[in-house]
Structure formats: structure tokens, C-alpha cells
DONUDO-419318 format. One record per residue (C-alpha): residue in one letter; x, y, z. Coordinates in Angstrom, 2 decimals. Each point is the difference from the previous one (the first is absolute). Layout:
// residues N
ATOM:a:X:Y:Z
...
This chain:
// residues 335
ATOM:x:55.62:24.73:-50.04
ATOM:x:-3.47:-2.23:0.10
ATOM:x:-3.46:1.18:-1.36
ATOM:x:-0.83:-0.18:3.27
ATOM:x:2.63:2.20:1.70
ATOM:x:-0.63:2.66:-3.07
ATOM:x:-3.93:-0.20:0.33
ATOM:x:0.20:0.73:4.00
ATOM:x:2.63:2.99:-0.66
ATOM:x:-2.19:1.31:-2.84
ATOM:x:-2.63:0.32:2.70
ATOM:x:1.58:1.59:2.59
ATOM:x:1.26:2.68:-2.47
ATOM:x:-3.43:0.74:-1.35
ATOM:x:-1.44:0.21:3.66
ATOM:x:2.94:1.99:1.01
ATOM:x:-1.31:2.82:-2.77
ATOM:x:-3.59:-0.04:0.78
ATOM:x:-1.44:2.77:1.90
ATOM:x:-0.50:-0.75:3.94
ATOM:x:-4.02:0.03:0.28
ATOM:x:-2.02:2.11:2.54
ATOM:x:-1.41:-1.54:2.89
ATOM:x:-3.71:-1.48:-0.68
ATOM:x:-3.21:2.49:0.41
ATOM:x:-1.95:0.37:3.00
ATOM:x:-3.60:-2.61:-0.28
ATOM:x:-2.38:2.96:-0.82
ATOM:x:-3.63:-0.55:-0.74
ATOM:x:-2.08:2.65:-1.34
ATOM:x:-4.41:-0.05:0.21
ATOM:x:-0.83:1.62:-3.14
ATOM:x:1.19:0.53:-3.52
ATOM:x:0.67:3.71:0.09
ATOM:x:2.18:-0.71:3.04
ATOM:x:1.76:-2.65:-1.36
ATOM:x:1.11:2.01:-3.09
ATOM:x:1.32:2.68:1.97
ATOM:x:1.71:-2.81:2.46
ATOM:x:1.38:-1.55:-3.22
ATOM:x:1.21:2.56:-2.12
ATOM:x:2.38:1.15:3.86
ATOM:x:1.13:-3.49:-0.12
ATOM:x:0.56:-0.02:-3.60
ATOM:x:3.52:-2.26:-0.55
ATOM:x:-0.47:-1.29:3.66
ATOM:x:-2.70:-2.02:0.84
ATOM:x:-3.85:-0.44:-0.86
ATOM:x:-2.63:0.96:2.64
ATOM:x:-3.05:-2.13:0.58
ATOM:x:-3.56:0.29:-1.28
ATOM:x:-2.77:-0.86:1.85
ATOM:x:-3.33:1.71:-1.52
ATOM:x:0.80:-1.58:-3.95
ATOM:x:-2.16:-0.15:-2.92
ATOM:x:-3.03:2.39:-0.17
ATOM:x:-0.84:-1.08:3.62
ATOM:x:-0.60:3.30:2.10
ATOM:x:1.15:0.91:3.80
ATOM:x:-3.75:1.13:0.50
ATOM:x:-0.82:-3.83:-0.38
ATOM:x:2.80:-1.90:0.90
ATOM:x:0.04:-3.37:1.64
ATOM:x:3.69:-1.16:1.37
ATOM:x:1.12:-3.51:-1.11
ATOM:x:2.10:-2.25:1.43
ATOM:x:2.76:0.93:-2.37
ATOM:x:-0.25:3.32:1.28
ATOM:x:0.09:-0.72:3.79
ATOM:x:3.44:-2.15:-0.89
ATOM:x:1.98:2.95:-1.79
ATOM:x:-1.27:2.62:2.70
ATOM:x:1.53:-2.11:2.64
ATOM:x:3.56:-0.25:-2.05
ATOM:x:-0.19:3.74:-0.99
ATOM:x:2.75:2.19:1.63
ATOM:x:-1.65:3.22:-1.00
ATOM:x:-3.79:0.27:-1.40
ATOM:x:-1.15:3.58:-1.76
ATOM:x:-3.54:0.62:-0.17
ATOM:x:-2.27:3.14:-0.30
ATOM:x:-2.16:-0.27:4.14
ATOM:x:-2.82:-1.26:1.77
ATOM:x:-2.84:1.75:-2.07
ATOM:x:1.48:-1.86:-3.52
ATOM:x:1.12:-3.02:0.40
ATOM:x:-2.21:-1.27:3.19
ATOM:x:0.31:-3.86:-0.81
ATOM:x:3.75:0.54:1.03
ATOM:x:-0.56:1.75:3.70
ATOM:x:-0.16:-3.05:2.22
ATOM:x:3.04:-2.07:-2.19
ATOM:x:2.18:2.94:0.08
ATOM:x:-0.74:-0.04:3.86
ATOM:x:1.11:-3.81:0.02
ATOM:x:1.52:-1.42:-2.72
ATOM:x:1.80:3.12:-0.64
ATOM:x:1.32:0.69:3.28
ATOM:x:3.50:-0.51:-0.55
ATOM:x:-0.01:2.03:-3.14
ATOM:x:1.02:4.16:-0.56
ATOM:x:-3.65:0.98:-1.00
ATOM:x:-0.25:3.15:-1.25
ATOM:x:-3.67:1.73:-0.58
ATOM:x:0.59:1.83:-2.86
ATOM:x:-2.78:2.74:0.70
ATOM:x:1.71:1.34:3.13
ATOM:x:3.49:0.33:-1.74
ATOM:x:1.32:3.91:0.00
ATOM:x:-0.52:1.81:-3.11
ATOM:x:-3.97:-1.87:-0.62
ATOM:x:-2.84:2.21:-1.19
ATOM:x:-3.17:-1.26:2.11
ATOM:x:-3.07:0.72:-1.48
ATOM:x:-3.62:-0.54:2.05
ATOM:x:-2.91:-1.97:-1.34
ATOM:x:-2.02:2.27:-2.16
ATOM:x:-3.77:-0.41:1.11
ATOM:x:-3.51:1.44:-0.30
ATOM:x:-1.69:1.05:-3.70
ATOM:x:1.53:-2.10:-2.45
ATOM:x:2.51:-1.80:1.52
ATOM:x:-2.30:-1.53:2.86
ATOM:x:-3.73:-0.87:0.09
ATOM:x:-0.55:1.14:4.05
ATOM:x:-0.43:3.56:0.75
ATOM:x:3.03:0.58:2.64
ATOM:x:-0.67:3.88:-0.26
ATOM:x:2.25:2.63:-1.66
ATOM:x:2.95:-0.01:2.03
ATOM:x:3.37:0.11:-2.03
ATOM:x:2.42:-2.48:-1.16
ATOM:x:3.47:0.37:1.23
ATOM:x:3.28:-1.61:-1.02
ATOM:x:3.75:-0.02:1.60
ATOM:x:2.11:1.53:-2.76
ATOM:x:2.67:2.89:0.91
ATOM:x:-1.49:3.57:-1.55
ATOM:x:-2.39:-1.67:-2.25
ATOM:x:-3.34:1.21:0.03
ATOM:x:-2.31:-2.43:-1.76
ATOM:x:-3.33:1.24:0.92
ATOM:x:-0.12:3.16:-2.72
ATOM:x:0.78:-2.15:-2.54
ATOM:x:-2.43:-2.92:0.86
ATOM:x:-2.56:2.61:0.68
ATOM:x:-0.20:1.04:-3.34
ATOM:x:-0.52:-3.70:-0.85
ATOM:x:-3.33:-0.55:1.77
ATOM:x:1.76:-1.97:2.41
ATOM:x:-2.18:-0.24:3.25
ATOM:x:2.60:-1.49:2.76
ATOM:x:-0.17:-0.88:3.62
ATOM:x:2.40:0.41:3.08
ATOM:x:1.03:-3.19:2.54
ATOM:x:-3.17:0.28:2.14
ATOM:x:-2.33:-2.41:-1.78
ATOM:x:-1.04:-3.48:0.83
ATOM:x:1.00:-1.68:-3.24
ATOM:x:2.90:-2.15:0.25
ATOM:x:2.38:-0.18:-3.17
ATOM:x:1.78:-2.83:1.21
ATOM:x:0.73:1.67:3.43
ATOM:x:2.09:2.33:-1.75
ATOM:x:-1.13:3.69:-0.30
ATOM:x:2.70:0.57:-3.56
ATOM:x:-0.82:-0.84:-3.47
ATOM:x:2.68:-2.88:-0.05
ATOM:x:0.63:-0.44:-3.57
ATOM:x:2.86:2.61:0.03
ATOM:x:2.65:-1.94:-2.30
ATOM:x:-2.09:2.14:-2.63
ATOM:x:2.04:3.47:0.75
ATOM:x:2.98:-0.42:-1.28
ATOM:x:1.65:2.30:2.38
ATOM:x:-1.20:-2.50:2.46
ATOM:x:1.29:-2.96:-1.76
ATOM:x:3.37:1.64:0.10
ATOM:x:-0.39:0.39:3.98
ATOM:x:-0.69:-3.89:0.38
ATOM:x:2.74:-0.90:-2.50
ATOM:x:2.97:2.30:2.22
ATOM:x:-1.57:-1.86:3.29
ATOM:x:0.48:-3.59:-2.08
ATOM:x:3.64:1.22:-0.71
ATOM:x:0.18:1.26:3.49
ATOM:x:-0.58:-3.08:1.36
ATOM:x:1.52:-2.51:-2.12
ATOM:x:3.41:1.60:0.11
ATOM:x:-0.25:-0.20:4.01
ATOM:x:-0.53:-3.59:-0.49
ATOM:x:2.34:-0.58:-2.60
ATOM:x:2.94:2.30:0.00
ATOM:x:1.34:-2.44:-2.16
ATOM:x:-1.49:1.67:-2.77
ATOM:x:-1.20:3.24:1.28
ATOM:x:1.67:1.98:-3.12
ATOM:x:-1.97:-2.20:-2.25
ATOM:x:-3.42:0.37:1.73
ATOM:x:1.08:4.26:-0.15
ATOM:x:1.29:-0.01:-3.56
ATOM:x:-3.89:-2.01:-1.00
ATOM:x:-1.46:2.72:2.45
ATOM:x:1.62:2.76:-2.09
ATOM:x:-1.34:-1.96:-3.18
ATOM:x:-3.15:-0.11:1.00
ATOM:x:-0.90:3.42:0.93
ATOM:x:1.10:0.63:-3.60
ATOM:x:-2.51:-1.61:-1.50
ATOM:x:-2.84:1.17:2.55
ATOM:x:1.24:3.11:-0.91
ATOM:x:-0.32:-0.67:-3.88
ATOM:x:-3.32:-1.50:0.40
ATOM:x:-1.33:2.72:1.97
ATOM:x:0.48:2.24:-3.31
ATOM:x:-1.43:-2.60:-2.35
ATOM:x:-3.25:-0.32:1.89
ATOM:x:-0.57:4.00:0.02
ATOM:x:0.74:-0.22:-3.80
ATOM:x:-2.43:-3.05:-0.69
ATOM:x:-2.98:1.63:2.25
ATOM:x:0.58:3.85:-0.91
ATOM:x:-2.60:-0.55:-2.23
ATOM:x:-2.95:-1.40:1.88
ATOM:x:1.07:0.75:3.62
ATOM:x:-3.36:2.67:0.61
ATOM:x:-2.44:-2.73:-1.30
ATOM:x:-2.34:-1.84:2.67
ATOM:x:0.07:-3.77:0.56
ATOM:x:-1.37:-2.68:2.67
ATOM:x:2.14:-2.76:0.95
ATOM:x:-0.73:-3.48:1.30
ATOM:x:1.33:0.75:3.96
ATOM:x:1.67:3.35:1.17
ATOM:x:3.76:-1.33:-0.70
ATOM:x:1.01:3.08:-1.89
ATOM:x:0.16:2.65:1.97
ATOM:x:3.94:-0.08:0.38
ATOM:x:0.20:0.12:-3.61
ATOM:x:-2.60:2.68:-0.15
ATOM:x:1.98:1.90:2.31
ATOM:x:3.41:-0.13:-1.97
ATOM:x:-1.34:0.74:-3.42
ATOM:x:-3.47:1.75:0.84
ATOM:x:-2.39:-2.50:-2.05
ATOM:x:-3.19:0.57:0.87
ATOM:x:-2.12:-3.09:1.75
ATOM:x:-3.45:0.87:-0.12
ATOM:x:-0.77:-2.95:2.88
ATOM:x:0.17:-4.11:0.44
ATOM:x:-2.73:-2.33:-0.22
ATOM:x:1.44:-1.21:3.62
ATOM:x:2.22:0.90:2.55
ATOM:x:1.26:-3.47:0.64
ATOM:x:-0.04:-2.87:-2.38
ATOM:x:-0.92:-2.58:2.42
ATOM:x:-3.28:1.50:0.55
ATOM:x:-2.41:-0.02:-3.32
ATOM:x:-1.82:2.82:-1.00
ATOM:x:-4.12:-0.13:0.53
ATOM:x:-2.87:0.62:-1.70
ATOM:x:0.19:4.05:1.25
ATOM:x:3.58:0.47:-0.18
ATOM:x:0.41:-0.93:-3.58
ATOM:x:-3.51:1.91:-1.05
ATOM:x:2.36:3.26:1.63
ATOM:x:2.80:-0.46:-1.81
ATOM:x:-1.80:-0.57:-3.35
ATOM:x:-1.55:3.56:0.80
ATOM:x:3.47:1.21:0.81
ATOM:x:1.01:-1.37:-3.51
ATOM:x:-2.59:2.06:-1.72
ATOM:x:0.32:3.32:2.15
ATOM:x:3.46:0.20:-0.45
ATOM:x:0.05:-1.13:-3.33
ATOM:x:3.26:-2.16:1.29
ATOM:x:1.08:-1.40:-3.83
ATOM:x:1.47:-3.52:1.26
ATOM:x:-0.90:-2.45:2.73
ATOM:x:2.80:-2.32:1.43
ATOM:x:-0.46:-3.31:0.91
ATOM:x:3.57:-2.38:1.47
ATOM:x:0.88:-3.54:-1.45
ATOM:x:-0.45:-1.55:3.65
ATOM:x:-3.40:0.80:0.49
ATOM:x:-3.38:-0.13:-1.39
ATOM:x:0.07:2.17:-3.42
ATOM:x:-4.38:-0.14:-0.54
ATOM:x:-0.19:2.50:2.67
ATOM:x:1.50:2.49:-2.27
ATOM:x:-2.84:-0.64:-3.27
ATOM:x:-2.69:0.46:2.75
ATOM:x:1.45:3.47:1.32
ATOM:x:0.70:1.52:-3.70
ATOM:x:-3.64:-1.70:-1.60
ATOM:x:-1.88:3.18:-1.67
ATOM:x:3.08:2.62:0.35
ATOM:x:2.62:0.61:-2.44
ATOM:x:2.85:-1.71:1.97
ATOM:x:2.68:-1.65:-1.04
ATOM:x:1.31:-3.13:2.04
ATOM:x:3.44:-0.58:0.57
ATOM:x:2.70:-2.17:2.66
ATOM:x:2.45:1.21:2.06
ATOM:x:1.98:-2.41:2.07
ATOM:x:1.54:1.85:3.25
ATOM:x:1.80:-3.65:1.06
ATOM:x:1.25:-1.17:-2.77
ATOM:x:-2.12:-2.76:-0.27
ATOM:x:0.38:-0.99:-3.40
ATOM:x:3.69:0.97:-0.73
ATOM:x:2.88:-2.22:0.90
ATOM:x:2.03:0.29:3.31
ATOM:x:3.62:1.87:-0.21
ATOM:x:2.02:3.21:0.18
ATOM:x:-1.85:1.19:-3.05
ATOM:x:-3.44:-0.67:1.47
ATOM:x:-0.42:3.05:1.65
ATOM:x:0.68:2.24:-3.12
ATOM:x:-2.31:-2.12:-2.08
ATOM:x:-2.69:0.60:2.28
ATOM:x:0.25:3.95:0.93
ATOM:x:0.87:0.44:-4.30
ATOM:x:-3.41:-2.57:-0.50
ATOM:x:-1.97:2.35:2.10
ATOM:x:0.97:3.21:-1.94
ATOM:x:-0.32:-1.92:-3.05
ATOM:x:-3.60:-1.51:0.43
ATOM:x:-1.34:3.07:1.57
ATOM:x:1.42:2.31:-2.94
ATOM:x:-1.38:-2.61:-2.18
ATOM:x:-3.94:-0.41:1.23
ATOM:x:-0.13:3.59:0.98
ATOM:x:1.67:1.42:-3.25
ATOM:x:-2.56:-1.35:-2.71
């Protein structure tokens, strides 16, 4: 028998015993890092969604690039949050993403929709007192955000928050983050039936942990969850809603708009009245706002980081940020 003939039979045997692989994943692209850690821990073993918002770069700011345009046009299905997050991807998605599944990850069943908190703290206009309402099934958030010395406002004011009426950053409720995750599953197992039981059994992995990390954050805050603090923009409120933190008000509504002269001398008195214990500034944006607003009170500054701007992308991601809020508040407010 020649080397040759027992090389080529060795082959064919060792093929022969190898596993038959599943089909390839779907294309997927996902807009921000708290999306794409949900997207990649369901296609954990499978495939790798997409990235488009990397690096501490924020959807408030974002500018598309070329690179972007190309792997939105070869995308098969594209996850984002909606319109009032992610604006920079409204007219692509219309376009470039036309042949694409796109699913808008706000609407999906099961979501918690909270409305823009405004008036008193949270806003520097006077809309009036009208109240602030949210979409939730049997949960009333206004006792508890009353007690707060939370002034909110209902839909009919002429503000615009990125034509959207909801608070969009709702990846920060982790019952929420377990809605979008099932619709990820939902729809990556109709595209792929190929590996539907994998997507399921990551589903069923997932929830898990959300489950787990639910209890560790109550255990990490229990301690300084009826203190007062000020963050840099009103992204919280999904968190304060799940674990009943108290945020004493934002030094703006929406990032892309700076703070002026009045708006900042307000929040400095809020500071002081309240005698809120930490400030929080964010990694992607200005942190010298925060030393004017605490100058002459006995605030602490601190950073949160609602986007995970400074962690790195993947199926952990998520944890690591929702754990690094816990952790940072419990540490600023607890000394």
C-alpha cells in the first residue's frame, strides 16, 4: 500500500468521524453595545453579530461611516433599540437596509416603556405639573417617584426628545433586556431553523444570568438605594424603576444639547437642597460640568456609563455594565 494511498484513507476516516457542522448564522448587525451583548450571548456557539456604535463613541452623537453603510447593506437581519436612540441609522435602515429583517427592539412584546421625565429637575422649561406616564402592565410608578421629588410631564409638550415621546434607554431594566433577548431568539430561529435549539438553549442561558444579576444588584445597592444623586443625562430611570435608586435629577435631558449658564446654576441648587451625596458625570462626554455643579456643596462626583462606553464589546458586556452601575453607585454614595 503507498504513503499516498494510506495518507488519503487516513483522511477520509478522520472526516468520516467528525461531527456534521450546522449551517452558517444569519448576517446580523447590531447599533449599540448593550444590544450586541444580548445578540451575542443568543448566538453564542453560532455566529457573531455586528457592531456598529464601537469604542466609547455614543448613539446620541453618531456619524455613519462608509464601513457602516457596506455591512448594513449585506446584513440579513439588523437589531437596534428605535427612532428616538439611534437616529443616525433611520434613513440607512430605510435604504441600505431594505432587504434586511429589522426588528425595533422597543416595540417587541413584553418591553416596559417609560416617558421622558420633565419639569423641576429633570428639565429647565416649565411644561406645568401634569404627570408622567409609562406603558408597563399593573405598575404604578407615580407613588413611588412622587416620593422622590420627581416633577414629570405627560405627551402634550412641544419638546422633542428625538421625536420619540419614551425614555429610550430601556436595555437598563433587566426585565426588559430579557424581552429584547426572547424577540432576538424569536427571530433568529425563524431565520435559521438550522439551529433554532441552539439559539433556545442560549435563550434559556441567558435569562439565568439576568435572573442572577437581578439579585446581585439589590444586594450591592441595599445599602445606599434611599440616598439622592444627580446624573449627567436622565438615562436611569429604567434602572431606577427596577431597583428603586433614587435620582435626584440630570444636568440635561439630552446629551447633544449642553447645559447653560441657568440650567447648571439650578442644578447646583438642586445639589445643595437635596443634599444629593454624589454627582455623575459619563466617559463620552464632558466631565468639568460635573466640578461646576458640586463647587461649594459637599458632593461627591462619580461616573456611570449607561452604554458601555468604556467596556469591551461581547456576551459579557451587558453584565459588566448593569453590575458597574450597582457597583459605582454603591461605591460614591456609600462613603
Amino acid at each position: 500500500m503507498s504513503n499516498r494511498f494510506t495518507t488519503a484513507l487516513l483522511a477520509a476516516t478522520i472526516l468520516a468521524a467528525l461531527p456534521l457542522t450546522a449551517s452558517a448564522a444569519p448576517r446580523v448587525i447590531t447599533s449599540i453595545k448593550p444590544i450586541h451583548s444580548l445578540a451575542a450571548a443568543i448566538m453564542k456557539g453560532v455566529g457573531e453579530p455586528g457592531l456598529i456604535v464601537e469604542g466609547a463613541a455614543s448613539p446620541h452623537t453618531y456619524s455613519m461611516k462608509p464601513s457602516d453603510a457596506e455591512r448594513l447593506q449585506d446584513a440579513e437581519i439588523v437589531f437596534w433599540v428605535g427612532h428616538g436612540l439611534e437616529g443616525f441609522l433611520e434613513k440607512p435602515l430605510e435604504t441600505l437596509g431594505s432587504k434586511a429583517t429589522i426588528v425595533e427592539l422597543e416595540d417587541v412584546p413584553g418591553m416596559t416603556r417609560l416617558k421622558f421625565r420633565e419639569g423641576g429637575p429633570f428639565e429647565a422649561h416649565d411644561h406645568g405639573d401634569e404627570e408622567h406616564h409609562e406603558e408597563a402592565a399593573g405598575h404604578d410608578h407615580e407613588a413611588e417617584t412622587a416620593e422622590a421629588g420627581h416633577d414629570h410631564e405627560a405627551e402634550g409638550h412641544e419638546h422633542d426628545h428625538h421625536e420619540s415621546e419614551f425614555d429610550m434607554h430601556s436595555w437598563l431594566s433587566i426585565p426588559n433586556a430579557k424581552a429584547m433577548a426572547t424577540a432576538m431568539e424569536q427571530t433568529l430561529a425563524k431565520a435559521d431553523p438550522a439551529n433554532a435549539s441552539a439559539y433556545a438553549a442560549n435563550l434559556k442561558a441567558l435569562d439565568a444570568r439576568l435572573d442572577a444579576l437581578a439579585k446581585d444588584i439589590e444586594k450591592t445597592i441595599a445599602p445606599v438605594k434611599d440616598k439622592p444623586f444627580v446624573v449627567f443625562h436622565d438615562a436611569y430611570q429604567y434602572f431606577e424603576h427596577d431597583f428603586g435608586v433614587k435620582v435626584a435629577g440630570s444636568i440635561t435631558v439630552s446629551p447633544e444639547t449642553m447645559p447653560g449658564a441657568d440650567r447648571i446654576r439650578q442644578i447646583h441648587a438642586k445639589v445643595a437642597e437635596l443634599k444629593a451625596t454624589c454627582v455623575f458625570a459619563e466617559p463620552q462626554f464632558e466631565p468639568k460640568l460635573i466640578n461646576v455643579v458640586i463647587e461649594g456643596t459637599d458632593a461627591r462626583s462619580g461616573t456611570l456609563d449607561p452604554e458601555g462606553g468604556s467596556l469591551v464589546p461581547g456576551e459579557n458586556l451587558y453584565f459588566d455594565l448593569m453590575q458597574g452601575i450597582a457597583t459605582n453607585l454603591a461605591a460614591c454614595l456609600g462613603k
